[in-house]
Predicted model as a PDB file, atoms N, CA, C, CB and O in Angstrom, pLDDT in the B-factor column:
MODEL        1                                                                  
ATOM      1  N   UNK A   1      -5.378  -2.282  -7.107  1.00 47.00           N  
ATOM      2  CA  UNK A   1      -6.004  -1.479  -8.146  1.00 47.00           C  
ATOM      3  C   UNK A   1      -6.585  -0.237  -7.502  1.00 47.00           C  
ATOM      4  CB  UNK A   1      -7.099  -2.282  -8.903  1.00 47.00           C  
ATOM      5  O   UNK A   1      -7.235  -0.298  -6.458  1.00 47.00           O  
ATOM      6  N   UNK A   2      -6.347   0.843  -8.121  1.00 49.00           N  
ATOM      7  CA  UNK A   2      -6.469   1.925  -7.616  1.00 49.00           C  
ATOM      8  C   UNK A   2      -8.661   2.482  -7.769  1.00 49.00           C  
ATOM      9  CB  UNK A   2      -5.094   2.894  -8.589  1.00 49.00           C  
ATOM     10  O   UNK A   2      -9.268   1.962  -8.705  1.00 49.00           O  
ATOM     11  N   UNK A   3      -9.171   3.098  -7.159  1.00 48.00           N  
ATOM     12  CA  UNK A   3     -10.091   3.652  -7.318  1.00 48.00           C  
ATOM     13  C   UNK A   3     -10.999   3.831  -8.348  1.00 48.00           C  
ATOM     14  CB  UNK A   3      -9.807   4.337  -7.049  1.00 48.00           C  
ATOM     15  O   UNK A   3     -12.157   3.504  -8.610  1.00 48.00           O  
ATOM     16  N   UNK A   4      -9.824   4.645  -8.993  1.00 52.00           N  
ATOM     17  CA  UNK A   4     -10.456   5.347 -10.554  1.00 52.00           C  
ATOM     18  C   UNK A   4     -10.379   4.077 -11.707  1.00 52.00           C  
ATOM     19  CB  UNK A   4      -9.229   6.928 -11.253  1.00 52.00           C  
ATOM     20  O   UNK A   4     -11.065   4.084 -12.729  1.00 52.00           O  
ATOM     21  N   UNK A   5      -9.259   2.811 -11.293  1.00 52.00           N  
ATOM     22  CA  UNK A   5      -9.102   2.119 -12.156  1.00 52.00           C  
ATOM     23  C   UNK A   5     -10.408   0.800 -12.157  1.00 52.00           C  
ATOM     24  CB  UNK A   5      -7.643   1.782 -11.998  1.00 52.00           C  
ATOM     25  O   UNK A   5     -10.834   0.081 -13.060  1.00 52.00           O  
ATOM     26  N   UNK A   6     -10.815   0.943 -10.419  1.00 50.00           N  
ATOM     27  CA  UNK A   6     -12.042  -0.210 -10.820  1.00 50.00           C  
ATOM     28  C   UNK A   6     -13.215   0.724 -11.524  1.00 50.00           C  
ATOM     29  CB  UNK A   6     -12.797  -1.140  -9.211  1.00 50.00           C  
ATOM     30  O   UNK A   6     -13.830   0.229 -12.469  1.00 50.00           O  
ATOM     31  N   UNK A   7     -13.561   2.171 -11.050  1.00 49.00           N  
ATOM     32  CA  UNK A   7     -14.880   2.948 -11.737  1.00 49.00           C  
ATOM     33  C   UNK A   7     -14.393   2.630 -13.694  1.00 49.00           C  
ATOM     34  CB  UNK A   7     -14.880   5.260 -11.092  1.00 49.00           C  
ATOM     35  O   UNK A   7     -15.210   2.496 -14.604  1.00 49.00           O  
ATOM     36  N   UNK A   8     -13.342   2.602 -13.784  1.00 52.00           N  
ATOM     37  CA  UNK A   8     -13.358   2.401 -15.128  1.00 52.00           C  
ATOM     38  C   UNK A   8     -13.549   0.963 -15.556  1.00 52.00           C  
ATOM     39  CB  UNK A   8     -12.187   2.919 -15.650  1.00 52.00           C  
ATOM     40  O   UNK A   8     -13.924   0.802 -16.718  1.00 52.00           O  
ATOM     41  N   UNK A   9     -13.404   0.165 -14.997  1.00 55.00           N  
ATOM     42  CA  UNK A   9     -14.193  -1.444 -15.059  1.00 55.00           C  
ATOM     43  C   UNK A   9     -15.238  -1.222 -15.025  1.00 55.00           C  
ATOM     44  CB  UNK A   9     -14.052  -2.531 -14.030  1.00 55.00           C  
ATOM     45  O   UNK A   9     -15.686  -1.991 -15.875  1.00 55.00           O  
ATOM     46  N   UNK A  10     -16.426  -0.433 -14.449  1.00 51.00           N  
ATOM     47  CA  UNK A  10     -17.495  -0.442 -14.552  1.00 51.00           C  
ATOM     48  C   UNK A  10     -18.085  -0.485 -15.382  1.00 51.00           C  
ATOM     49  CB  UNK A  10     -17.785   0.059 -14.186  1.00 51.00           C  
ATOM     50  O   UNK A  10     -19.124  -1.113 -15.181  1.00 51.00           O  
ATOM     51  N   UNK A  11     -17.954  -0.037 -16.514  1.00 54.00           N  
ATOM     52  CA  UNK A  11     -18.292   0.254 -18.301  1.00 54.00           C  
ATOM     53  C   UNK A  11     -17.870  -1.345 -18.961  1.00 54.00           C  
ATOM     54  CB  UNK A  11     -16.936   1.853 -19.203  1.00 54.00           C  
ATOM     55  O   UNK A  11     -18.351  -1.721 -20.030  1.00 54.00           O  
ATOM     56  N   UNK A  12     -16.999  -2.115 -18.229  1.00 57.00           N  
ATOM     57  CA  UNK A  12     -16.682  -3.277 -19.109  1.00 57.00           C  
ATOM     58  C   UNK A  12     -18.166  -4.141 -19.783  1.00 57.00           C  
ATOM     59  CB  UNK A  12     -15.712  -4.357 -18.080  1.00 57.00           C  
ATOM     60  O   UNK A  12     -18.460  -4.490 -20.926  1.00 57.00           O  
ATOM     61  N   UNK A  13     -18.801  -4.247 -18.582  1.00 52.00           N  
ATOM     62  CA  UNK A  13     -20.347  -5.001 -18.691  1.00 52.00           C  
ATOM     63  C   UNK A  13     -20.622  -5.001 -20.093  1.00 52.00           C  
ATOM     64  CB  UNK A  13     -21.693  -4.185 -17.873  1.00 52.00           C  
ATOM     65  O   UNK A  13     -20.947  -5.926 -20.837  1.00 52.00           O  
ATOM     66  N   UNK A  14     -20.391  -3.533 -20.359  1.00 55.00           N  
ATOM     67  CA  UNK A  14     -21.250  -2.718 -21.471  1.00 55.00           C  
ATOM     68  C   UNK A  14     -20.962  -3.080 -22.287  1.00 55.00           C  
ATOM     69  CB  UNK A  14     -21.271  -1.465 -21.705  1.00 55.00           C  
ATOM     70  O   UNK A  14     -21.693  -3.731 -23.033  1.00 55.00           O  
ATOM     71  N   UNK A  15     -19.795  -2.821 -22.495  1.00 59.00           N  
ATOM     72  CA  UNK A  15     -19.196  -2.936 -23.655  1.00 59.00           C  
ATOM     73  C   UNK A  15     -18.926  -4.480 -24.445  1.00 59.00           C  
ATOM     74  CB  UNK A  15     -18.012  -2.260 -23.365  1.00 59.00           C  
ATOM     75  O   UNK A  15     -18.849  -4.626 -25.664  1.00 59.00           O  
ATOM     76  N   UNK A  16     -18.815  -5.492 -23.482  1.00 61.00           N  
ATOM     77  CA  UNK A  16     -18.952  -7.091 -23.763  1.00 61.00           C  
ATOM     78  C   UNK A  16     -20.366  -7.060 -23.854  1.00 61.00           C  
ATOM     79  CB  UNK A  16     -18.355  -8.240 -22.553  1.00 61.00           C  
ATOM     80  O   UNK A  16     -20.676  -8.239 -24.027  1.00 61.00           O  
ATOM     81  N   UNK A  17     -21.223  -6.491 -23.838  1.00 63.00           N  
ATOM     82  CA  UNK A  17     -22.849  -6.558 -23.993  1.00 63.00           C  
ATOM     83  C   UNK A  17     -23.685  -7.804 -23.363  1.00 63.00           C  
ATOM     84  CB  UNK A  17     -23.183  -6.595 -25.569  1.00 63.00           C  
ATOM     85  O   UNK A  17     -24.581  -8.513 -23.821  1.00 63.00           O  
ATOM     86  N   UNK A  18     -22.667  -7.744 -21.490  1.00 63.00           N  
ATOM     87  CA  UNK A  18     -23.389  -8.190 -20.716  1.00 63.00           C  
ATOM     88  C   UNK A  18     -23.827  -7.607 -19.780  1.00 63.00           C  
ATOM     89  CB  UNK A  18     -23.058  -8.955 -20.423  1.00 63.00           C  
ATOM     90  O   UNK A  18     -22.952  -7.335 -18.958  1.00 63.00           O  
ATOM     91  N   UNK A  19     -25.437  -7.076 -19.360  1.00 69.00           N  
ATOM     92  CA  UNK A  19     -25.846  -7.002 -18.715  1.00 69.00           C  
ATOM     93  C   UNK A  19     -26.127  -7.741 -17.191  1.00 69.00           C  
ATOM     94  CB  UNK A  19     -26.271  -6.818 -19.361  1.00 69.00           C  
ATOM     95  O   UNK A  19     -27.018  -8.510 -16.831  1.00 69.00           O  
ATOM     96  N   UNK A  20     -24.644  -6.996 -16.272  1.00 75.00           N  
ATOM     97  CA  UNK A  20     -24.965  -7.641 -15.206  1.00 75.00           C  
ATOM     98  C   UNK A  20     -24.831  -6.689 -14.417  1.00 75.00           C  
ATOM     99  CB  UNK A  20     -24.333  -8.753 -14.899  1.00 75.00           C  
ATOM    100  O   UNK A  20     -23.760  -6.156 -14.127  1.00 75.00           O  
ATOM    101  N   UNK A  21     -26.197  -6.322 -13.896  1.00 77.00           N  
ATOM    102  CA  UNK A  21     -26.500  -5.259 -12.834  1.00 77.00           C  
ATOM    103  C   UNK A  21     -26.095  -6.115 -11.118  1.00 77.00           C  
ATOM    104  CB  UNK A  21     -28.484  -4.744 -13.058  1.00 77.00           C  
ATOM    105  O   UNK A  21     -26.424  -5.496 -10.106  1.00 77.00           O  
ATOM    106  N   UNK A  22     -25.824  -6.652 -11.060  1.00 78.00           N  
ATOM    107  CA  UNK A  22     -25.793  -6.913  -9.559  1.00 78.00           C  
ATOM    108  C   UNK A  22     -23.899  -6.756 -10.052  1.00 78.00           C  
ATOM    109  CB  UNK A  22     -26.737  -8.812  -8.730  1.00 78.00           C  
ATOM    110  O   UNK A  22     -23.494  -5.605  -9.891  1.00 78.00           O  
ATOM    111  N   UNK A  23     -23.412  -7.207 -10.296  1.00 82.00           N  
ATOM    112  CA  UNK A  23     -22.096  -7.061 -10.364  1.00 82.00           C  
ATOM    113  C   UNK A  23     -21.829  -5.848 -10.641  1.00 82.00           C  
ATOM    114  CB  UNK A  23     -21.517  -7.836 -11.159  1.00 82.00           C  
ATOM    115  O   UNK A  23     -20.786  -5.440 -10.131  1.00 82.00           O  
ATOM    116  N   UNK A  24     -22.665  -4.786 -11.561  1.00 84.00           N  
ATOM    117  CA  UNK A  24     -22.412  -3.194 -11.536  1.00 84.00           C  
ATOM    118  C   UNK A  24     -22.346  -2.802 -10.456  1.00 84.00           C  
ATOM    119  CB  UNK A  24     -23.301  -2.344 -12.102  1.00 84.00           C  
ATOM    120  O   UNK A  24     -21.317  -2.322  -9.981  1.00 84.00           O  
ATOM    121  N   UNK A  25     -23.323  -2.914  -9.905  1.00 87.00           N  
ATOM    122  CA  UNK A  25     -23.968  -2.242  -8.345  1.00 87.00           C  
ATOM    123  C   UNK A  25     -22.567  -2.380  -7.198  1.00 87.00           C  
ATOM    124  CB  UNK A  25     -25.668  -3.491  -7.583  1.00 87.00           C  
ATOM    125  O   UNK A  25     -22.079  -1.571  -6.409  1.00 87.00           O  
ATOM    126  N   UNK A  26     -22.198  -3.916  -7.576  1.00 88.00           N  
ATOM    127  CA  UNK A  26     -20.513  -4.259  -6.270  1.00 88.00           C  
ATOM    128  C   UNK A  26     -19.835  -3.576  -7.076  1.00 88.00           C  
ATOM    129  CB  UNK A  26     -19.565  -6.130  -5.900  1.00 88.00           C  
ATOM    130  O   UNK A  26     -19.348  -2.691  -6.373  1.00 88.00           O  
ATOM    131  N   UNK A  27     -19.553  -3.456  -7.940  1.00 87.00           N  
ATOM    132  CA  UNK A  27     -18.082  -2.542  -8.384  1.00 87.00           C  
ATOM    133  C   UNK A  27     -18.115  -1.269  -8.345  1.00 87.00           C  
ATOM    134  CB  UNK A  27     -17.578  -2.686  -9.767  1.00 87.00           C  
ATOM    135  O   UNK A  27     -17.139  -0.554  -8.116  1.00 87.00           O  
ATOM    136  N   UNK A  28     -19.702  -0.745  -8.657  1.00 89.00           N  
ATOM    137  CA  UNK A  28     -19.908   0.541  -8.759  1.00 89.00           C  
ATOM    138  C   UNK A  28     -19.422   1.416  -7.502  1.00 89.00           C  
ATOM    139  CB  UNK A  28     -21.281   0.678  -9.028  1.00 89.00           C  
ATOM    140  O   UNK A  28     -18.693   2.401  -7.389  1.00 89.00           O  
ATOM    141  N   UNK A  29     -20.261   0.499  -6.474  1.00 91.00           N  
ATOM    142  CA  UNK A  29     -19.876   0.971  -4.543  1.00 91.00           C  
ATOM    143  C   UNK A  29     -18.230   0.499  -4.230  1.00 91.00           C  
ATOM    144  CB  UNK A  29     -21.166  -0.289  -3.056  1.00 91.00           C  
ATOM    145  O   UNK A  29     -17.477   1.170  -3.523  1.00 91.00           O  
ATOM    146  N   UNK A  30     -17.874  -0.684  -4.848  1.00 90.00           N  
ATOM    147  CA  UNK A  30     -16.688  -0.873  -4.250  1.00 90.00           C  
ATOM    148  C   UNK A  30     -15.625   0.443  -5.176  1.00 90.00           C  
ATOM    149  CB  UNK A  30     -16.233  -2.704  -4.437  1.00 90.00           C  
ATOM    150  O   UNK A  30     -14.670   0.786  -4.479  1.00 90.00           O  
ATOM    151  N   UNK A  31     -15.671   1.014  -6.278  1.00 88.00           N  
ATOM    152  CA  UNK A  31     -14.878   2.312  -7.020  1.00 88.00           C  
ATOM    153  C   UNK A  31     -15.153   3.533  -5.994  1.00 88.00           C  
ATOM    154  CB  UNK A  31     -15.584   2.743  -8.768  1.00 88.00           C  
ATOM    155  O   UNK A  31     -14.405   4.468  -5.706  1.00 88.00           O  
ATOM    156  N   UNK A  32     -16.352   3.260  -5.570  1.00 87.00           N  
ATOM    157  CA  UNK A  32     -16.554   4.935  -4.775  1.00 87.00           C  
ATOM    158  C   UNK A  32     -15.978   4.603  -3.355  1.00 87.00           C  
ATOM    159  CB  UNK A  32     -18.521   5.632  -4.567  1.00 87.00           C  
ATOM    160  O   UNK A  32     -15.985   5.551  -2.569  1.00 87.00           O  
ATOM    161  N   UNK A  33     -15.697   3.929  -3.098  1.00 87.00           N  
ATOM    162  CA  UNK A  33     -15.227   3.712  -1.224  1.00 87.00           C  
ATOM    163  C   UNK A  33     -13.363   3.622  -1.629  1.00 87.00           C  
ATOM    164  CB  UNK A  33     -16.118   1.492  -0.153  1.00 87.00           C  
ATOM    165  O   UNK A  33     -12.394   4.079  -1.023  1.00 87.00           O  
ATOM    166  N   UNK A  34     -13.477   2.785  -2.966  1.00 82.00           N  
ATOM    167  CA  UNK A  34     -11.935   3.338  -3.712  1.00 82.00           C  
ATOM    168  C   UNK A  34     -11.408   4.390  -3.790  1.00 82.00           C  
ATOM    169  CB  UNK A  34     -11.775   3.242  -4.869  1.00 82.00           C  
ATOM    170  O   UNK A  34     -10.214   4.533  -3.526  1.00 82.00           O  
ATOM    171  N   UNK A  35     -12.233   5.423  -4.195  1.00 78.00           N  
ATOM    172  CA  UNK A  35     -11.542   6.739  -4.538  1.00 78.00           C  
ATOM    173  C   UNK A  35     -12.183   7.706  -3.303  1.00 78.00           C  
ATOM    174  CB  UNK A  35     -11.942   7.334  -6.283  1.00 78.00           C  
ATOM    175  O   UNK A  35     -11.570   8.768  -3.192  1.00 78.00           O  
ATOM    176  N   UNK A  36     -12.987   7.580  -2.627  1.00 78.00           N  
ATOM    177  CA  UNK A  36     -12.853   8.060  -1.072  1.00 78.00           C  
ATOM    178  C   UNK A  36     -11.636   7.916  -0.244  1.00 78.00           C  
ATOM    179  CB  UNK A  36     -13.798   7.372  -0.285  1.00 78.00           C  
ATOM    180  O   UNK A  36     -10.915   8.814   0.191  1.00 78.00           O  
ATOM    181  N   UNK A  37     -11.516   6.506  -0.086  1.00 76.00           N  
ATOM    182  CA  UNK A  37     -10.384   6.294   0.738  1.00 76.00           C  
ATOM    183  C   UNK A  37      -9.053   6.723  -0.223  1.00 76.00           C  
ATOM    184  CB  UNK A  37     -10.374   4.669   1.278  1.00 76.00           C  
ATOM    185  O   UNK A  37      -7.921   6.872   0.238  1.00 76.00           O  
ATOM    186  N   UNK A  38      -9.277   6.826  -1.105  1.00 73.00           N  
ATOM    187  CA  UNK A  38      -7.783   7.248  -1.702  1.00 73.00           C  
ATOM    188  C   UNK A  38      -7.341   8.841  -1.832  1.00 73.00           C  
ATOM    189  CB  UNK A  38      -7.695   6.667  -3.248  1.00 73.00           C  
ATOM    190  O   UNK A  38      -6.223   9.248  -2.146  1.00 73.00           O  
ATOM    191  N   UNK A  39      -8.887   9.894  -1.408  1.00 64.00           N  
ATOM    192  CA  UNK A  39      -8.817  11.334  -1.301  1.00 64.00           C  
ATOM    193  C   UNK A  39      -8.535  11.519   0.546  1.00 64.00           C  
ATOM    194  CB  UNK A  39     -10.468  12.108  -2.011  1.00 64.00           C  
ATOM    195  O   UNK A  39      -8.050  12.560   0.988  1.00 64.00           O  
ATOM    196  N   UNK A  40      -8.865  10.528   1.316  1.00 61.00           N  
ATOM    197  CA  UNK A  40      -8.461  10.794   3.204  1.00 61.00           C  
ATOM    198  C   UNK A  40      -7.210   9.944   3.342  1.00 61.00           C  
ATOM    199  CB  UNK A  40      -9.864  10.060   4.595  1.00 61.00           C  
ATOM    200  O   UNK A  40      -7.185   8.763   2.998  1.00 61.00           O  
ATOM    201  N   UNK A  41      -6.246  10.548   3.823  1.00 61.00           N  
ATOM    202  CA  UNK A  41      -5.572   9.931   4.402  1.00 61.00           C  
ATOM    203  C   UNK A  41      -5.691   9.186   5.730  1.00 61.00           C  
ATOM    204  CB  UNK A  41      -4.898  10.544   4.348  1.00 61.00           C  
ATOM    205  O   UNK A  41      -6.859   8.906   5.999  1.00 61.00           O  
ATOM    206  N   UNK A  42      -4.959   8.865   6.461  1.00 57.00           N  
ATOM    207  CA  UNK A  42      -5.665   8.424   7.857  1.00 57.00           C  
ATOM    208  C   UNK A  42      -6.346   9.153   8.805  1.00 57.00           C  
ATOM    209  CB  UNK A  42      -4.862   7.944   8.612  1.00 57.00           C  
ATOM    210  O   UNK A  42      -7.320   8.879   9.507  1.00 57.00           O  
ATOM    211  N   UNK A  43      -5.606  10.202   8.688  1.00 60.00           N  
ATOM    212  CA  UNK A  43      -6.296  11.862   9.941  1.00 60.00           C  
ATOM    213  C   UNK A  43      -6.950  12.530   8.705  1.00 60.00           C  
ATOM    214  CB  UNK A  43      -4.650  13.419  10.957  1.00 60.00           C  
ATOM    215  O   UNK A  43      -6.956  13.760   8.647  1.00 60.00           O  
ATOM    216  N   UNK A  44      -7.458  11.847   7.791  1.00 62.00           N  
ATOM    217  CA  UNK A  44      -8.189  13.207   6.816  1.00 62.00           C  
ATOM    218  C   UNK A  44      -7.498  14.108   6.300  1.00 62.00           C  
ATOM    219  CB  UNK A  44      -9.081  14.105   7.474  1.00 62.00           C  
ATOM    220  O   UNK A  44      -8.029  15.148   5.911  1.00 62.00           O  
ATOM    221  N   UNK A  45      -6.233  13.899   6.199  1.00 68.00           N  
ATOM    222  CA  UNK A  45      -5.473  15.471   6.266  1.00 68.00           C  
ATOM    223  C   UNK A  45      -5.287  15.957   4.903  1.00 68.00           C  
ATOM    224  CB  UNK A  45      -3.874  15.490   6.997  1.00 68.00           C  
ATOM    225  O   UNK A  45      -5.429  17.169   4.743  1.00 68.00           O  
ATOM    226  N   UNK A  46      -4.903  15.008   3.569  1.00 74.00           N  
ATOM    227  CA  UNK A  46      -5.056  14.770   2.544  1.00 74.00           C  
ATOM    228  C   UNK A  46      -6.424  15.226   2.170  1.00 74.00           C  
ATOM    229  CB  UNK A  46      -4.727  13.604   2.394  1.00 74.00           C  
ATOM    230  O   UNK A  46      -6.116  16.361   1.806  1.00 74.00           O  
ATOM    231  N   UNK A  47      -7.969  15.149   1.962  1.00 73.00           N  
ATOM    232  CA  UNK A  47      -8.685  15.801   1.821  1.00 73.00           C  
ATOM    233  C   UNK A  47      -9.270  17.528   2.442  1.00 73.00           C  
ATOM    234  CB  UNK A  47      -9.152  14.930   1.903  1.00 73.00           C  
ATOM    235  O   UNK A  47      -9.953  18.466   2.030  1.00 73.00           O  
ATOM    236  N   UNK A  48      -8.444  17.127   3.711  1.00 80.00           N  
ATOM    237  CA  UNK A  48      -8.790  18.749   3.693  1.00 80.00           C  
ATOM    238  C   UNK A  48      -7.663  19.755   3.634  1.00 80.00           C  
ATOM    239  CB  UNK A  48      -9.550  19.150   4.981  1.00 80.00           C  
ATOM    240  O   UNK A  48      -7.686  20.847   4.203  1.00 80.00           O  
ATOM    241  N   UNK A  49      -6.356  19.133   2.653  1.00 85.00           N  
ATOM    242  CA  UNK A  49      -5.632  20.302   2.292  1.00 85.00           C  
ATOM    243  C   UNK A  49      -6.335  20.606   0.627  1.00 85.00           C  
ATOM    244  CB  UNK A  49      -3.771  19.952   2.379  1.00 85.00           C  
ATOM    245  O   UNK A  49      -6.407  21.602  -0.093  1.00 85.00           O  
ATOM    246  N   UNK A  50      -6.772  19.190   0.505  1.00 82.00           N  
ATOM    247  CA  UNK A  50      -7.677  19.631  -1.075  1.00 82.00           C  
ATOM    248  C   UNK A  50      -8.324  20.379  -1.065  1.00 82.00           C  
ATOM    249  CB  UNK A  50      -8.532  18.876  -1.750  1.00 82.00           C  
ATOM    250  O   UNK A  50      -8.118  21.352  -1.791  1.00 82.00           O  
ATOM    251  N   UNK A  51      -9.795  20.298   0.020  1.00 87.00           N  
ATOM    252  CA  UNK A  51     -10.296  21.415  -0.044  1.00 87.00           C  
ATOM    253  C   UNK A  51      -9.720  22.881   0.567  1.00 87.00           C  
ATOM    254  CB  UNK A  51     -11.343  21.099   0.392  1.00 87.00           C  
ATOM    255  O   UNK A  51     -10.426  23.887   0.643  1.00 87.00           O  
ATOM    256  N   UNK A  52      -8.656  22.832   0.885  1.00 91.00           N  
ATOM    257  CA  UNK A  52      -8.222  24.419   1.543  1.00 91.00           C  
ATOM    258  C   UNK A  52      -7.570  24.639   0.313  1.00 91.00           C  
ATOM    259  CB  UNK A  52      -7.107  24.640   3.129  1.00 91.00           C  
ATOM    260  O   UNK A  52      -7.315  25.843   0.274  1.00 91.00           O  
ATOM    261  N   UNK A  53      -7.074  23.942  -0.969  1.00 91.00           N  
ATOM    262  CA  UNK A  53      -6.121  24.265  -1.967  1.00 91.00           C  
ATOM    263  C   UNK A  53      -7.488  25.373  -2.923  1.00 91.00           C  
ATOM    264  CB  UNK A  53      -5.306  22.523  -2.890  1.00 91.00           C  
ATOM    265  O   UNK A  53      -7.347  26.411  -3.569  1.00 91.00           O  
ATOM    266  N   UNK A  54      -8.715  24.549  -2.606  1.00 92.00           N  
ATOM    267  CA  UNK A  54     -10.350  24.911  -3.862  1.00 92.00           C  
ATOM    268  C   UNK A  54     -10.328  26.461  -3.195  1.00 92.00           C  
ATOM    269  CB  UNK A  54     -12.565  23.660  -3.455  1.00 92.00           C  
ATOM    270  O   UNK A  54     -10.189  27.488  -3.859  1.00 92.00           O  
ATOM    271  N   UNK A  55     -10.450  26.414  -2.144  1.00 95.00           N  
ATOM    272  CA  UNK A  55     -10.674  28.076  -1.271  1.00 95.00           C  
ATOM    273  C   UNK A  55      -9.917  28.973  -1.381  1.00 95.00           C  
ATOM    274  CB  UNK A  55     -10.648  28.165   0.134  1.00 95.00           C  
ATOM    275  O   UNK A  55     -10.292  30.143  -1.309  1.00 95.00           O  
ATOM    276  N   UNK A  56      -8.219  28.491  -1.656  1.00 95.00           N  
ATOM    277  CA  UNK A  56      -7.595  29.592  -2.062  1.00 95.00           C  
ATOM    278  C   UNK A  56      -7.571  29.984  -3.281  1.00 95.00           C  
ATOM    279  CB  UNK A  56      -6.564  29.566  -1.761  1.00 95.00           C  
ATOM    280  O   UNK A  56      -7.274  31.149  -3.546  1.00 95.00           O  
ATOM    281  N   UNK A  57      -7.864  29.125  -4.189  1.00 95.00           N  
ATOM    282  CA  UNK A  57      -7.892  28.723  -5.687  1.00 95.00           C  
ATOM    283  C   UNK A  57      -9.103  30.442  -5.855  1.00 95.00           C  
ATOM    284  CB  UNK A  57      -8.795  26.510  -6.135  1.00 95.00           C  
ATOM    285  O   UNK A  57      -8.819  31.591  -6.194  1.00 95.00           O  
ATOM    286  N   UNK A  58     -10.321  29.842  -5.455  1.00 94.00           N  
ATOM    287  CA  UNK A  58     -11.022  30.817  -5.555  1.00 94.00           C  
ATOM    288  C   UNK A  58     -11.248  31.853  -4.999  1.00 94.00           C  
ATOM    289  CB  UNK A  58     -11.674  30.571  -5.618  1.00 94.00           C  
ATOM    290  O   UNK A  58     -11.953  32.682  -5.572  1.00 94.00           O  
ATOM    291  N   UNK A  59     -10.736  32.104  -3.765  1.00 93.00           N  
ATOM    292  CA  UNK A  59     -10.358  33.737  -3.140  1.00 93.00           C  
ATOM    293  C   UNK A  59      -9.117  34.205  -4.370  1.00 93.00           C  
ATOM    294  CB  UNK A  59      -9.472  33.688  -1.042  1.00 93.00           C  
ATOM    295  O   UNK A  59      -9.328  35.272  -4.947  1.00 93.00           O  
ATOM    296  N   UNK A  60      -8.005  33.506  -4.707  1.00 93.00           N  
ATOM    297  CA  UNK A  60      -7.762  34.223  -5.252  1.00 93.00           C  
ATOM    298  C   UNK A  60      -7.708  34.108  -7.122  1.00 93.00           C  
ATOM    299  CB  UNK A  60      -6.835  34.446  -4.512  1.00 93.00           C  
ATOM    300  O   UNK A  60      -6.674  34.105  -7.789  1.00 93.00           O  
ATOM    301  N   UNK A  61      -9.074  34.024  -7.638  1.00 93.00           N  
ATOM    302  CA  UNK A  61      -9.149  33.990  -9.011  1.00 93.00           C  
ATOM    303  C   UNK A  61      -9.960  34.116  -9.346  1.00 93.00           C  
ATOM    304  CB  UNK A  61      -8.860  33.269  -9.589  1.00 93.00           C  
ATOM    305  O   UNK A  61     -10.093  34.590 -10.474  1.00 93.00           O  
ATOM    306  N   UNK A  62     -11.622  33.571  -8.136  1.00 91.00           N  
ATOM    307  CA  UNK A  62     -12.963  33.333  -8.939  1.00 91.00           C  
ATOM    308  C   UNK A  62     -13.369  34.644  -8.284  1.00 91.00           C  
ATOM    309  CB  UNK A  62     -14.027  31.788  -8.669  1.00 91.00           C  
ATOM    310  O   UNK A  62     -14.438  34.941  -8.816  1.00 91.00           O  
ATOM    311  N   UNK A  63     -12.884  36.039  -6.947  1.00 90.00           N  
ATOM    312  CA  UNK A  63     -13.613  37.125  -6.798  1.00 90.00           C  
ATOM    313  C   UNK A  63     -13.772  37.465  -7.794  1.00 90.00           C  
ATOM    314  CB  UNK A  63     -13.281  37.994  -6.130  1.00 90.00           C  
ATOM    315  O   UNK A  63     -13.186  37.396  -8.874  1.00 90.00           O  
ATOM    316  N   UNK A  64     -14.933  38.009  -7.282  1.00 90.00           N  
ATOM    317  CA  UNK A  64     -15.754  39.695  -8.235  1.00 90.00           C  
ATOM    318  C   UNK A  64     -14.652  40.717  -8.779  1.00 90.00           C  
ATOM    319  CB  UNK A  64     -16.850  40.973  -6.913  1.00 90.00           C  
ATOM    320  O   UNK A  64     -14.538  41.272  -9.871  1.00 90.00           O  
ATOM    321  N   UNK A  65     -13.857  40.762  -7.573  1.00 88.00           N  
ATOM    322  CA  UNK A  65     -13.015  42.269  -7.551  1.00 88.00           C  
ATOM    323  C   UNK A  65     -12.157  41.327  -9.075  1.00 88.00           C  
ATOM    324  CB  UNK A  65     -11.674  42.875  -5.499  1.00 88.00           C  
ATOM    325  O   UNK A  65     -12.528  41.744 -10.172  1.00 88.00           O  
ATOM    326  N   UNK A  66     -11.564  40.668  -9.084  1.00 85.00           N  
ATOM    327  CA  UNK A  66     -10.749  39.683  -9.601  1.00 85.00           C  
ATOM    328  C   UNK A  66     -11.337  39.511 -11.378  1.00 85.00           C  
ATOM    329  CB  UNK A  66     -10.936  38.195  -8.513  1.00 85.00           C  
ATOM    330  O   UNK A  66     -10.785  39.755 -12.451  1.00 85.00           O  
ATOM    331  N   UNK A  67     -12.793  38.942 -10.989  1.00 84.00           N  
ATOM    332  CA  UNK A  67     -12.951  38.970 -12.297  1.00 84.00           C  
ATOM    333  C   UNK A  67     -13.818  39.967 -13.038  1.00 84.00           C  
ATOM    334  CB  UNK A  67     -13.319  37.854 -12.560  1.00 84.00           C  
ATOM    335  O   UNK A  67     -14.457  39.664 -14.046  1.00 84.00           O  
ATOM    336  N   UNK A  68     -13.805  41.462 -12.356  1.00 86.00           N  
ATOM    337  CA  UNK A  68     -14.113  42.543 -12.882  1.00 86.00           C  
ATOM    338  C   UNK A  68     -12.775  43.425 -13.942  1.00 86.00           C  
ATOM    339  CB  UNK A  68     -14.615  43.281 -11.607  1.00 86.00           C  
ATOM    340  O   UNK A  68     -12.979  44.152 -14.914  1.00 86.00           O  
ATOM    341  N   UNK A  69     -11.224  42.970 -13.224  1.00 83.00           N  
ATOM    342  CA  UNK A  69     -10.613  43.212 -13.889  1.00 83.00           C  
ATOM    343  C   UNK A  69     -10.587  42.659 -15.482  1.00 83.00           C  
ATOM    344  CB  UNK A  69      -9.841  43.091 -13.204  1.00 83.00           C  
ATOM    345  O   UNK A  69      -9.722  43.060 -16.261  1.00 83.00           O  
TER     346      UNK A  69                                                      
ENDMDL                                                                          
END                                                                             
């Protein structure tokens, strides 16, 4: 099960209108170490072409010069 698919289990509790905070709390941490490890590849390389994709994204769209036109 992928990352995003246990953070969306997280809401189940709720919605069966059982309150179980200790079982939130493990799924909650076990979704975020999910979708961490699913943004690094082994050398990281996978997250930091993401972030080099955000930097070009915004050099070329979010400048001043850019959005003065």
């Amino acid at each position: 099960m992928s990352g995003k698919e246990n953070f969306a289990s997280i809401t189940n509790w709720k919605r069966a209108g059982q309150p179980d905070w200790e079982g939130y709390t493990r799924r909650f941490l076990e979704a975020i170490v999910g979708v961490l490890n699913e943004g690094a590849g082994a050398d990281g390389a996978t997250a930091e072409n993401r972030l080099r994709q955000q930097v070009e994204y915004i050099n070329r769209c979010c400048t001043w010069s850019v959005r003065s036109r």
